[in-house]
C-alpha positions in Angstrom: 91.7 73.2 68.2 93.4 75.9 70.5 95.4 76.9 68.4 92.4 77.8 65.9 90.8 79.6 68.6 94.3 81.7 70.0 95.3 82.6 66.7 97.5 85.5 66.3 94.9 87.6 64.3 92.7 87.0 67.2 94.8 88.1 69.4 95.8 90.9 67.8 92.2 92.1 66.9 91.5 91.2 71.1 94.6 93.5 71.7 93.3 96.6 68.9 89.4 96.1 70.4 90.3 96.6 73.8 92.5 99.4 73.8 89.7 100.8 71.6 87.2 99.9 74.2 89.7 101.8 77.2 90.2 104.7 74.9 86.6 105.2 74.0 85.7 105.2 77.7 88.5 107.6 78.2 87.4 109.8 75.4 83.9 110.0 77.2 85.1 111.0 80.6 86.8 113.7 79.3 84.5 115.2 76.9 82.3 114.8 80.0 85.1 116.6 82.3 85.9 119.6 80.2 81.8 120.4 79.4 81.8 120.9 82.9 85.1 122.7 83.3 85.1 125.3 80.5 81.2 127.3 81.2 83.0 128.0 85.0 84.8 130.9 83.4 83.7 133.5 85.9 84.8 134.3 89.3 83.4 135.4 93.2 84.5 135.7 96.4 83.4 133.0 98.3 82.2 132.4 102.3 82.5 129.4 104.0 79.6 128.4 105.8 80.1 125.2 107.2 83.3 122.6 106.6 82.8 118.8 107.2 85.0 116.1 106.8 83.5 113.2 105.0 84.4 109.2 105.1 84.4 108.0 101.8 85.6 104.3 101.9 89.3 104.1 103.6 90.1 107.5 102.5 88.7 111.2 104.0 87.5 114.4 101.5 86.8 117.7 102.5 83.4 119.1 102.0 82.6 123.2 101.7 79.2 124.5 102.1 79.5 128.2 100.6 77.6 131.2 99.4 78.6 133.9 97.0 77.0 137.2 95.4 76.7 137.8 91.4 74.6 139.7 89.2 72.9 140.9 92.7 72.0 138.0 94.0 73.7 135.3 96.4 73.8 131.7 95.4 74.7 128.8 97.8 76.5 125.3 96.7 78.1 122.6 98.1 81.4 121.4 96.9 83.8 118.4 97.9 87.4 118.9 97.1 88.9 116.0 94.9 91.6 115.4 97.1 91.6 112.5 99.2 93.2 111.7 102.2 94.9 108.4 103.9 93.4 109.4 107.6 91.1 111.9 108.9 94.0 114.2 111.1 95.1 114.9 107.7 92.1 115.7 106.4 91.0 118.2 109.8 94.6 119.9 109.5 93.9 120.8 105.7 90.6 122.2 106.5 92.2 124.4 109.4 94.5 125.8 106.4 91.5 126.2 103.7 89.8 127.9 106.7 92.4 130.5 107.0 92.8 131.4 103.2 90.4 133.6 101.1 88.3 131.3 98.7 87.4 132.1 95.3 84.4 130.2 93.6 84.2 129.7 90.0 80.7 129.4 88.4 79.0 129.9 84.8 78.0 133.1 84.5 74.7 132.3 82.3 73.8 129.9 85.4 75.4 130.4 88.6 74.2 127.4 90.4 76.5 125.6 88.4 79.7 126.4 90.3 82.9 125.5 92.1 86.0 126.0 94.5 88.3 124.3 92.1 89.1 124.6 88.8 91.9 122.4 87.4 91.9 120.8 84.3 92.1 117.3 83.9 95.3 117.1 82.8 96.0 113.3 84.0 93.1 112.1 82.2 93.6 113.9 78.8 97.1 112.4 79.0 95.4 109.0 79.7 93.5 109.5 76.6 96.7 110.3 74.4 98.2 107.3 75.4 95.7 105.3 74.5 95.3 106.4 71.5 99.1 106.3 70.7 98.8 102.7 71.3 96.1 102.3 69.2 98.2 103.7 66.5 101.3 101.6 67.5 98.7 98.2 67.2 97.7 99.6 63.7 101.3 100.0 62.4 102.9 96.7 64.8 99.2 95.0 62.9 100.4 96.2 59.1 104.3 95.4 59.8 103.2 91.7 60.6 100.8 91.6 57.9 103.6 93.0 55.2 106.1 90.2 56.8 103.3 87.2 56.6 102.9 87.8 52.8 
């Protein structure tokens, strides 16, 4: 009986149908990712207004309120760096550095609301995504080699 139910063609298709799952979900977060990251192609000088460290579960993140000019106009955002920190002296003597250094926003020029103080790209999740997919492929092939030895 347990047997029928923990089959190896179960188990493989459990295997292939999860990984899927992970990779689809990964797929998602970074299509989601880089439609935000590529329309900040543009860049300002930006001023500081106000810094604030925030509490964000055990860990501390740096928040920015700034303003910058474009087109003729100033625009005001908000932005929390993605950095997180194990305890909040850490987090104070970062924002004494950023505080110090001339900061450059990034923001769409066809809507410069839409803007931010970092720009990296999500290099860690893309290669998440390539992994997954490589084992997807390396289930497909491991799937076929059993397959071609069964027969």
């Amino acid at each position: 009986m347990i047997t029928a139910i923990l089959s190896p063609r179960r188990i493989q298709l459990f295997l292939l149908l999860g990984i899927v799952t992970i990779a689809i979900y990964f797929t998602l977060r970074l299509g989601c990712v880089i439609y935000s990251f590529y329309p900040l192609n543009s860049m300002a000088k930006a001023q500081v207004g106000q810094w604030e460290v925030r509490e964000s579960g055990t860990k501390y993140l740096l928040k920015a309120v700034y303003s910058f000019e474009t087109q003729g106009k100033f625009w005001n955002g908000t932005y929390t760096y993605k950095r997180r920190y194990f305890n909040e002296a850490l987090a104070v003597a970062d924002l004494k550095e950023k505080g110090k250094e001339p900061l450059i926003v990034w923001y769409n020029p066809k809507n410069p609301q839409n803007s931010a103080l970092e720009r990296d790209f999500p290099v860690g999740l893309l290669v998440r995504t390539l992994i997954c997919y490589g084992v997807i492929l390396y289930f497909i092939f491991l799937i076929k080699k059993i397959q071609s030895v069964d027969l």
